[in-house]
C-alpha positions as CSV (number, residue, x, y, z in Angstrom):
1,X,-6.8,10.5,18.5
2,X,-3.9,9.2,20.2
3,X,-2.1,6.3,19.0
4,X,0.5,3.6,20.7
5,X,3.6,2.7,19.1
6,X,4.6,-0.9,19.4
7,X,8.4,-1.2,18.8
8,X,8.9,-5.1,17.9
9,X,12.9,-5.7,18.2
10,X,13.8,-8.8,15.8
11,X,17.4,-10.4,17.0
12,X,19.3,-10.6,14.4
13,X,17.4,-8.9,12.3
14,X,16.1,-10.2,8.8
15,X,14.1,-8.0,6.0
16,X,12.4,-10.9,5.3
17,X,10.8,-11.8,9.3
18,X,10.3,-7.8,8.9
19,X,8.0,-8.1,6.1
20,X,6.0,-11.0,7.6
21,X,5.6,-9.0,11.1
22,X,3.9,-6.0,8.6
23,X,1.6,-8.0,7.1
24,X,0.3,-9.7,10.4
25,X,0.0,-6.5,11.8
26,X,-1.7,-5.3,9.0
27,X,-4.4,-7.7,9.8
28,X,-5.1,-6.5,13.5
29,X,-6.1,-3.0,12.1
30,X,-2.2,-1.6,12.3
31,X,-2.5,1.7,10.0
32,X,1.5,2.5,9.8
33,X,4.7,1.2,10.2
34,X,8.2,2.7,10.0
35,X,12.1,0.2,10.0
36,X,14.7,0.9,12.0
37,X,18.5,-0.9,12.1
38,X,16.8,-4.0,14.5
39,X,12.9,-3.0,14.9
40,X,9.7,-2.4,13.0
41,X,7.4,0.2,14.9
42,X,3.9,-0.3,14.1
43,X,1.1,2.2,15.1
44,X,-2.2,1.5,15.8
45,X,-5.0,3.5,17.5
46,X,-5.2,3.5,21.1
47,X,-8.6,1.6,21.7
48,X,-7.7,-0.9,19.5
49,X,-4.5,-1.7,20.9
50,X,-4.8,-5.1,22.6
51,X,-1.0,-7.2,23.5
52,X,-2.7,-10.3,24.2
53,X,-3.5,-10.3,19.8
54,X,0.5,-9.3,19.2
55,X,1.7,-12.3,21.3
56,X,-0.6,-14.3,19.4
57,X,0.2,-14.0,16.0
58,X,1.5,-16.7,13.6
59,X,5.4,-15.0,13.7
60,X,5.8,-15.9,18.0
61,X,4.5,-19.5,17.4
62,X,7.0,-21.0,14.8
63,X,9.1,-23.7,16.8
64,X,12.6,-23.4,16.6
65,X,12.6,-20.2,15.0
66,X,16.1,-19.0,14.1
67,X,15.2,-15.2,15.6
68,X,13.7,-13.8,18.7
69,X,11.0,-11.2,19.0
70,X,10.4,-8.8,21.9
71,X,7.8,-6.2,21.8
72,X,7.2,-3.0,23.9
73,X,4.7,0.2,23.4
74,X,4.0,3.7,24.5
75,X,1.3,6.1,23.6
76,X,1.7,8.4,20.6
77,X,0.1,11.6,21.4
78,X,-1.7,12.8,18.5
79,X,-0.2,16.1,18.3
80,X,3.6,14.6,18.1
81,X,2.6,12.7,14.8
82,X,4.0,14.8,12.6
83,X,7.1,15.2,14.8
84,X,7.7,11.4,14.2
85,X,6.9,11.2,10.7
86,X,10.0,13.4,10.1
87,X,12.1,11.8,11.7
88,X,11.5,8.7,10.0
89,X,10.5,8.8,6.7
90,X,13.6,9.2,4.1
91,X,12.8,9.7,0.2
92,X,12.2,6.8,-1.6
93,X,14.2,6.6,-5.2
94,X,12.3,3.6,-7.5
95,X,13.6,2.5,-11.1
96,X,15.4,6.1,-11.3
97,X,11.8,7.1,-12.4
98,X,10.3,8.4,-9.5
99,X,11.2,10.1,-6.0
100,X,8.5,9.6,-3.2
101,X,9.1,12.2,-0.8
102,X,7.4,14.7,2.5
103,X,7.4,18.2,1.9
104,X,10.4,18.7,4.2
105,X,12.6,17.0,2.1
106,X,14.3,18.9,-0.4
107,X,17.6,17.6,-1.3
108,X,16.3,15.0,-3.6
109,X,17.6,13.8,-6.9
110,X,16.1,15.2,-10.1
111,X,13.8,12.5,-11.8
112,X,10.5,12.4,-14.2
113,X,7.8,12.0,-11.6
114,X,8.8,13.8,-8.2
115,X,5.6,12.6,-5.5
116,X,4.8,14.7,-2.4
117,X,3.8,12.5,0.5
118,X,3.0,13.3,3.9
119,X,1.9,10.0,5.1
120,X,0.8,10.1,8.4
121,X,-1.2,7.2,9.3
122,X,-1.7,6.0,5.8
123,X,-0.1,3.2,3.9
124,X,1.7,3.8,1.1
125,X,5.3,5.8,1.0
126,X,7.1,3.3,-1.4
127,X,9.3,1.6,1.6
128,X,6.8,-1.4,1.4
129,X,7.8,-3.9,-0.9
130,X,4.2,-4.0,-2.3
131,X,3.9,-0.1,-2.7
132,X,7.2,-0.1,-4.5
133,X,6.4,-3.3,-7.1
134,X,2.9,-1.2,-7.5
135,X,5.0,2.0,-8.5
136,X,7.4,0.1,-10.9
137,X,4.5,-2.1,-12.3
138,X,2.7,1.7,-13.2
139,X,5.7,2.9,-14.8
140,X,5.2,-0.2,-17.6
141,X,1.5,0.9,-18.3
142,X,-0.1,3.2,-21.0
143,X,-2.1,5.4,-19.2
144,X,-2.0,8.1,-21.6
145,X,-5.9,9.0,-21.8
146,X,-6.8,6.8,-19.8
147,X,-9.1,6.5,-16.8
148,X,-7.4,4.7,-13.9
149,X,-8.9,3.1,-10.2
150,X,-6.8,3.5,-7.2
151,X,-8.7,1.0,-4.9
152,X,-7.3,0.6,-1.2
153,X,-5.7,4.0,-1.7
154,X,-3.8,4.4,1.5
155,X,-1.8,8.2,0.5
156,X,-3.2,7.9,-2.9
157,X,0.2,7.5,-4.0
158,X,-0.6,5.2,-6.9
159,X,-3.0,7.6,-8.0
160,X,-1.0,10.5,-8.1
161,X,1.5,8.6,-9.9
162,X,-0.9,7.8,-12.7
163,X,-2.1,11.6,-12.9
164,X,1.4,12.2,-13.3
165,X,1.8,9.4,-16.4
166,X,-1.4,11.3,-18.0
167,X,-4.1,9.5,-17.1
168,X,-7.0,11.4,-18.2
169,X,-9.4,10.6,-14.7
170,X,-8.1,8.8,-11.9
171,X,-10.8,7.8,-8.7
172,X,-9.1,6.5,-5.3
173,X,-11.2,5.0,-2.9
174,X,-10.0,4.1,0.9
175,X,-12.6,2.5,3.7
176,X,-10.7,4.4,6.4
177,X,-11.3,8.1,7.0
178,X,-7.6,8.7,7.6
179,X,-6.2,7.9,4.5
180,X,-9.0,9.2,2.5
181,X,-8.5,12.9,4.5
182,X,-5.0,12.2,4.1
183,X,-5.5,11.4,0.2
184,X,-6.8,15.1,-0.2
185,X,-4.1,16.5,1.1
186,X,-1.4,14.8,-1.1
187,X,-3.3,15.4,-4.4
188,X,-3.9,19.0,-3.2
189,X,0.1,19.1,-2.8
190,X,1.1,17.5,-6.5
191,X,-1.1,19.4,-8.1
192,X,-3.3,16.3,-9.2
193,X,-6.6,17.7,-10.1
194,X,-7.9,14.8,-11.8
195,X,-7.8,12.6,-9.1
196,X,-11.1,12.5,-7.1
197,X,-11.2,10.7,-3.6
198,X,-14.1,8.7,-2.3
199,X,-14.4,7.1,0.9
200,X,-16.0,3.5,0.9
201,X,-15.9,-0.1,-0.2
202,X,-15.9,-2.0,-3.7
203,X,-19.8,-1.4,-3.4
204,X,-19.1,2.2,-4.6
205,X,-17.9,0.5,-7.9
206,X,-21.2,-0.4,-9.1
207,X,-21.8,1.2,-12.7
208,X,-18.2,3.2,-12.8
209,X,-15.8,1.8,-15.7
210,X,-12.2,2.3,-16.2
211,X,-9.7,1.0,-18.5
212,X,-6.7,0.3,-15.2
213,X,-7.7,-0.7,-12.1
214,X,-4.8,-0.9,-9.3
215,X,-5.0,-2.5,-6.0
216,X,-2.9,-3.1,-3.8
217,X,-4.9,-4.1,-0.1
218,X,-3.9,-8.1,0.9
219,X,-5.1,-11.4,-0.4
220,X,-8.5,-11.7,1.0
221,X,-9.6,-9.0,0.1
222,X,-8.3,-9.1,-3.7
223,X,-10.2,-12.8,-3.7
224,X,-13.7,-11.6,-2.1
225,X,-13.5,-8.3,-4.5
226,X,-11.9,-9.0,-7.4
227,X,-15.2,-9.4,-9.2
228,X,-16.3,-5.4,-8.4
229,X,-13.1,-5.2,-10.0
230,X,-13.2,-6.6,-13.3
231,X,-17.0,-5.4,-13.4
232,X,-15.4,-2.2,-14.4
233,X,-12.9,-2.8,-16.3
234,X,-13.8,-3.2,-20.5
235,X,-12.5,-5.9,-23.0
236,X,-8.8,-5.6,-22.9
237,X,-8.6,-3.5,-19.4
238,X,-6.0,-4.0,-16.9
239,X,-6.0,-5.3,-13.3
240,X,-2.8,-4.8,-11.5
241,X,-2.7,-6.2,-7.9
242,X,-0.1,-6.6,-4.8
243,X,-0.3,-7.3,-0.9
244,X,0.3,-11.0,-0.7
245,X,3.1,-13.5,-1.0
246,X,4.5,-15.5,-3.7
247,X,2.5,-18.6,-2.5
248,X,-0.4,-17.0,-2.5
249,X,0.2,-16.0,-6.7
250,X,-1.8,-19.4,-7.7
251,X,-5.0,-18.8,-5.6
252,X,-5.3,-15.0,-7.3
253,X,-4.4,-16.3,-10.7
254,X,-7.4,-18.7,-9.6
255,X,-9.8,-16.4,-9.4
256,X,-8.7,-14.0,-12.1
257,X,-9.3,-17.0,-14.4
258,X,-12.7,-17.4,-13.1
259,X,-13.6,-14.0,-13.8
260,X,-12.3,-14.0,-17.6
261,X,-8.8,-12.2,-17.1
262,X,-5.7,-13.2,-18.3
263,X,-2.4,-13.9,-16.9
264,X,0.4,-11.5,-18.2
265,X,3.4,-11.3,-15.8
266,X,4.3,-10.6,-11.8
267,X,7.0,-8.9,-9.6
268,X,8.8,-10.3,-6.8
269,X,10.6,-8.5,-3.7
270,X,11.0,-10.0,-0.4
271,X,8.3,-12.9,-1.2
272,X,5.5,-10.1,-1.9
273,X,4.0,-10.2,-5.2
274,X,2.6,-7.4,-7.8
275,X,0.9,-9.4,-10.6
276,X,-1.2,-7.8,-14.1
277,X,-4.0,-9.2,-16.2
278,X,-6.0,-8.5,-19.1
279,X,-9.7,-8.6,-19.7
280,X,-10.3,-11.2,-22.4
């Protein structure tokens, strides 16, 4: 499958406008997305691609914005993928605790949990804000024992992670074939045999339990689900969930009430939001 890469140039250049151009993408079926010093480049596949939808988007119609966006694209031949993934994904070093990195990398500083990830078209690598507040939010949880949901997996990241904290069974579960062939092929590289990958929806949640359940997709989704959710999860399990803003923390606190969980704290970075509950 070939791909186009659409390189959006942001002058001057602001982490934060970055951010917001991601999650937009996100929402017209953009699978990956790699920084560099001025641009984000975003990949989505070929037949999808469609320029009118990109110079439509909420980011080009703010009057008197204080930075300009310019867009151009080419076509990523399928074969080259790899070829670009190298030479743009550098480790990722979160709370001294854990190093997300590809196979190729191997000057990387010793720490506790040491994640293989060849990402591909997946999401999940730990640059994103929302990956990373995922990773540190893990890091806070007992998982000894216990059985853990990676919904939305992306590169199954957060699942390997949780292997890695000894979780006893971990299940990820991605809608999209990429991530979910992807998925096998970084649990098969760390080693985490405990971590079974399905490929589906919430509806595959029906009659599973598990004590943690992560997700980390975007804010409609968390809403329209969030009941499969907590369906699983038993008196005093945990729901931690990320992909939307700071703005958006009341409406998801909202419906967390409505479905008997309880607030217990949130991360920030760059406006994007990792927030845990309880099952009362």
């Amino acid at each position: 499958m070939d791909y186009i890469e659409l390189k959006c140039q942001i002058q001057p250049f602001s982490e934060e406008i970055a951010e917001i151009l991601i999650a937009e993408l996100g929402e017209l079926d953009y699978e990956s997305f790699t920084q560099s010093e001025d641009a984000v480049e975003a990949y989505i596949q070929a037949p999808l691609f469609d320029m009118k939808e990109v110079e439509q988007l909420s980011i080009n119609q703010l009057p008197n914005a204080p930075f300009k966006l310019s867009y151009s694209n080419k076509t990523i031949e399928s074969q080259d993928w790899n070829a670009l993934w190298e030479s743009n994904f550098s480790p990722v070093i979160i709370s001294d605790q854990v190093v997300i990195r590809a196979s190729f990398h191997t000057d990387t500083p010793k720490v506790p949990y040491d994640i293989v990830i060849d990402p591909k078209m997946s999401f999940g690598t730990g640059h994103h804000s929302t990956t990373s507040l995922m990773v540190q939010s893990i890091l806070e949880l007992d998982l000894d024992g216990k059985s853990v949901l990676d919904m939305g997996c992306g590169t199954s990241l957060l699942a390997i992670l949780a292997s890695k904290r000894n979780a006893e069974k971990v299940d990820a579960i991605d809608i999209d074939e990429w991530p979910y062939t992807n998925s096998l092929e970084n649990i098969k590289n760390n080693k985490a045999d405990n971590v079974s990958v399905f490929l589906g929806d919430a509806t595959l949640l029906e009659g599973k339990q598990y004590d943690v359940v992560l997700a980390n997709i975007n804010r409609n989704i968390l809403l329209n689900d969030m009941k499969h959710y907590v369906a699983c999860l038993p008196k005093n399990g945990e729901l931690v969930m990320s992909g939307f803003y700071t703005e958006d923390l009341k409406y998801i606190k909202e419906e967390a009430e409505k479905n008997n969980m309880e607030y217990i704290s949130h991360k920030v970075d760059l406006n994007w939001v990792a927030v845990r509950f309880i099952k009362k």
